[in-house]
C-alpha positions in Angstrom: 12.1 37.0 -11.3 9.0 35.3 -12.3 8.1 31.9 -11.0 8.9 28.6 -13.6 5.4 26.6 -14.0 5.2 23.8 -12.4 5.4 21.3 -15.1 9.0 23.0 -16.5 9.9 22.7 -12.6 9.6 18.9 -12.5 10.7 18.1 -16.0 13.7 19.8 -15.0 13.8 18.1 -11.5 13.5 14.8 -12.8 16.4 15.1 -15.8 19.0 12.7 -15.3 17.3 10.4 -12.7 17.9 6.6 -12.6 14.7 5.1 -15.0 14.2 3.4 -11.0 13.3 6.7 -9.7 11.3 7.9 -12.8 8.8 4.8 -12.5 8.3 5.6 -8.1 7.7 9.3 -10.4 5.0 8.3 -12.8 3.6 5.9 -9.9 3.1 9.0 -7.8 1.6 11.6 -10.6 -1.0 9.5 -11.3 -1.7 8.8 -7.7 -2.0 12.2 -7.7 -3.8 12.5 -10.6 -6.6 9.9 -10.0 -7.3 11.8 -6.8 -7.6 15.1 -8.2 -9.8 13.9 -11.2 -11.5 10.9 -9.9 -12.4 11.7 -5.8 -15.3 8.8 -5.8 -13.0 6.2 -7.4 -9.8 6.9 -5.1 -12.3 6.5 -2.0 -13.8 3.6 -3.1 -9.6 2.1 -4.0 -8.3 3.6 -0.7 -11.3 2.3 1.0 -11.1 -1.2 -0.5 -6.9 -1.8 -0.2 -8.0 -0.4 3.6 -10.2 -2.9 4.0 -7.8 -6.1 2.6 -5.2 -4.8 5.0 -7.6 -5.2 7.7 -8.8 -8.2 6.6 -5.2 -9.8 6.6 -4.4 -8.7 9.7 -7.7 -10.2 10.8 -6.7 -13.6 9.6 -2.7 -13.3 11.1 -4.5 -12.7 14.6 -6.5 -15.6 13.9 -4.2 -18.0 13.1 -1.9 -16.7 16.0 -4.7 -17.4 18.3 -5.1 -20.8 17.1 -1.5 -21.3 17.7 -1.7 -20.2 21.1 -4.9 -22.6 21.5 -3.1 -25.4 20.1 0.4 -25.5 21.8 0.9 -28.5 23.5 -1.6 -30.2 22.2 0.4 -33.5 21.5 1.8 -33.6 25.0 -1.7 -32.8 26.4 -3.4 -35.3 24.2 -1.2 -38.1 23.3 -2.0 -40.4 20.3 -2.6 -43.9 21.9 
């Protein structure tokens, strides 16, 4: 029995799915299909979302250590 191509296989596989499940679908071919087609410009995406998670984290630890820096404060430095 000879293999189905791949593109009966998931036109088959996603008949009958809820239209929520078809748009994670379409997010994920072309995902998939900016990576195959377009290497540079997925590095350069993955490479700047990488860098705004970092960035964001960067800030929550900052602002955490200020917290930390500043508790108390009131009691330490009363206002006269």
């Amino acid at each position: 029995m000879a293999t189905p191509p791949y593109q009966e296989l998931i036109l088959e596989g996603i008949r009958g799915l809820p239209e929520e499940s078809l748009a994670e679908i379409v997010d994920f071919v072309y995902f998939v299909r900016k990576r195959a087609i377009q290497p540079q410009a997925f590095e350069e995406e993955l490479r700047n979302l990488l860098l705004c998670h970092e960035l964001a984290q960067l800030s929550r630890d900052e602002g955490a250590h200020l917290e930390r820096e500043f508790e108390g404060y009131d009691q330490r430095y009363p206002r006269q």
